[in-house]
N, C-alpha and C positions, 0 to 999 in steps of 0.2 A: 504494500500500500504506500500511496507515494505522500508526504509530507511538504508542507511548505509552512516556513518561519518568516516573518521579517519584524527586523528587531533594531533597535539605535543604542545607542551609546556616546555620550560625551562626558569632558572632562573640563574645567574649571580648576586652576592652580596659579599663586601669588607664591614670588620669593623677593626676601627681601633682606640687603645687606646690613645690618645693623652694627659695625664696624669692620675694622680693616681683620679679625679674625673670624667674627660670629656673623650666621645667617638662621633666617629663620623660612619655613614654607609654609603654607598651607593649600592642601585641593581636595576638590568635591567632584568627583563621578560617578556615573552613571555605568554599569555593566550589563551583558547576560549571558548568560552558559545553557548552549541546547543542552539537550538530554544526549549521550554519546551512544554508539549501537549499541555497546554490552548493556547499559545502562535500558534501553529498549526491547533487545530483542535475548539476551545473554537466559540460557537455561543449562544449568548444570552442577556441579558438584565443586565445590570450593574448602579450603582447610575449613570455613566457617560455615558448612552446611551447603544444602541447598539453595541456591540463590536464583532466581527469578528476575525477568526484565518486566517490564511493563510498556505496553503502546499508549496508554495515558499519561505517560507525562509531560508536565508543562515546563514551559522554559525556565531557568530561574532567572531574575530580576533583581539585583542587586545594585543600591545607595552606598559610594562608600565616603571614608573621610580620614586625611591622615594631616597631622600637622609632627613639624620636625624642625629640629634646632642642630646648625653643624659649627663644630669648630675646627679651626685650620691654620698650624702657625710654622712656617719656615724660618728656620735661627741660621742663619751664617756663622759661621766661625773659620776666621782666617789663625791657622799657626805654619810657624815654619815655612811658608812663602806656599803653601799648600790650601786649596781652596775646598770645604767643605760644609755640609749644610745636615745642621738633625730636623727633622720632619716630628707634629703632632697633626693629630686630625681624629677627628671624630665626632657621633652624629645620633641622637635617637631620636626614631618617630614613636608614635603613640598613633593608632588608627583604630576602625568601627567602620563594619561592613553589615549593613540590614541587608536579609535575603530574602524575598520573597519567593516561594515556591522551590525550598531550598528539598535538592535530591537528598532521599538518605536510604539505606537499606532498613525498610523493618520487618520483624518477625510476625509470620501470618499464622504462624504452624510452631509445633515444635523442630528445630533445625531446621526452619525451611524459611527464610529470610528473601523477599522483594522490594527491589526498588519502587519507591514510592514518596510526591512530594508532600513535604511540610507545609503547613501554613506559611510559617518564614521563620528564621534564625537569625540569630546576632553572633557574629564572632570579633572578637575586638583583643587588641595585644600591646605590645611593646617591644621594639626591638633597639638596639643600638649595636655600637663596633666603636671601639678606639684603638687606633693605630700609633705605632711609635719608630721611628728609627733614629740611631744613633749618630751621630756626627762625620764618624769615621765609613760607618755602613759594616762595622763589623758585627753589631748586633740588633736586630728590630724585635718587636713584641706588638702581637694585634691582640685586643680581646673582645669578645663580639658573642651575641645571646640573643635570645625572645624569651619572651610570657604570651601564652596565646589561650583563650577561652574561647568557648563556643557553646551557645544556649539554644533551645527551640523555642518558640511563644509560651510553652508552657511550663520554662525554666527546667528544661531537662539537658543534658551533654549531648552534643550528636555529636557522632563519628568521625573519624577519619582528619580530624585536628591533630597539625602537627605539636610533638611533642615540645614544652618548653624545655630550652636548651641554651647550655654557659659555653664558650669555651674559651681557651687560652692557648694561645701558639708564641712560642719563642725561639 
């Protein structure tokens, strides 16, 4: 059976330098996410049961909104007639995505799990990264993470939220 979607999307974003280090952004968009085939048509056997597609589902529809503050500072350091420079820079945003008609797989059975949409969901987080390098370049250090949640209308967890995650590289 053949399908047809037509769907918009746009985007609305302000940055702004608020000194010779620090900037600041904000945007507001507009997305949507068809239904994928497995997501449709997918009948089979998965580590997590039976899983099921659905020909009913609706596009999802999602508002999103991220605002974000970066910093950025190049130091020169002249020795020994050698020219070299340490770098700082780093950045966290804070975002919130409303989803209307958000996919999820639910349980209709025992083990036997289909795709099927939600009213809408919220998933909203935090992420940053601060980077570092040293003068010489003989040593740099990044560290960089998220917190990320996600809710249905009726304040329950839905799936497939990636995990919150730290790390540290030197």
């Amino acid at each position: 059976t053949a399908q047809t979607n037509t769907n918009l999307s746009g985007y609305l974003g302000a940055n702004y330098q608020l000194s010779q280090h620090w900037a600041a952004g904000m945007y507001v968009s507009s997305a949507f996410r068809n239904p994928s085939l497995t997501e449709r048509f997918f009948a089979g056997e998965t580590p997590r049961g039976t899983v099921l597609g659905s020909l009913k589902l609706e596009t999802e529809q999602a508002l999103n909104m991220q605002a974000s503050v970066a910093y950025s500072r190049l130091g020169d350091v002249y020795k020994r007639q050698a020219y070299s420079s340490e770098q700082l820079q780093g950045s966290i945003e804070v975002f919130n995505q409303k989803i209307d008609n958000y996919i999820e797989r639910i349980m209709v059975a025992e083990d036997v799990l289909q795709y099927s949409n939600l009213d809408s969901a919220t998933i909203e987080g935090v992420s940053y990264q601060l980077s570092w390098q040293s003068h010489n370049d003989a040593l740099d250090a990044r560290l960089s993470g998220m917190w990320i949640s996600g809710e249905d209308n009726l304040g329950n967890s839905i799936a497939d939220i990636p995990a919150n995650s730290q790390r540290l590289d030197l």
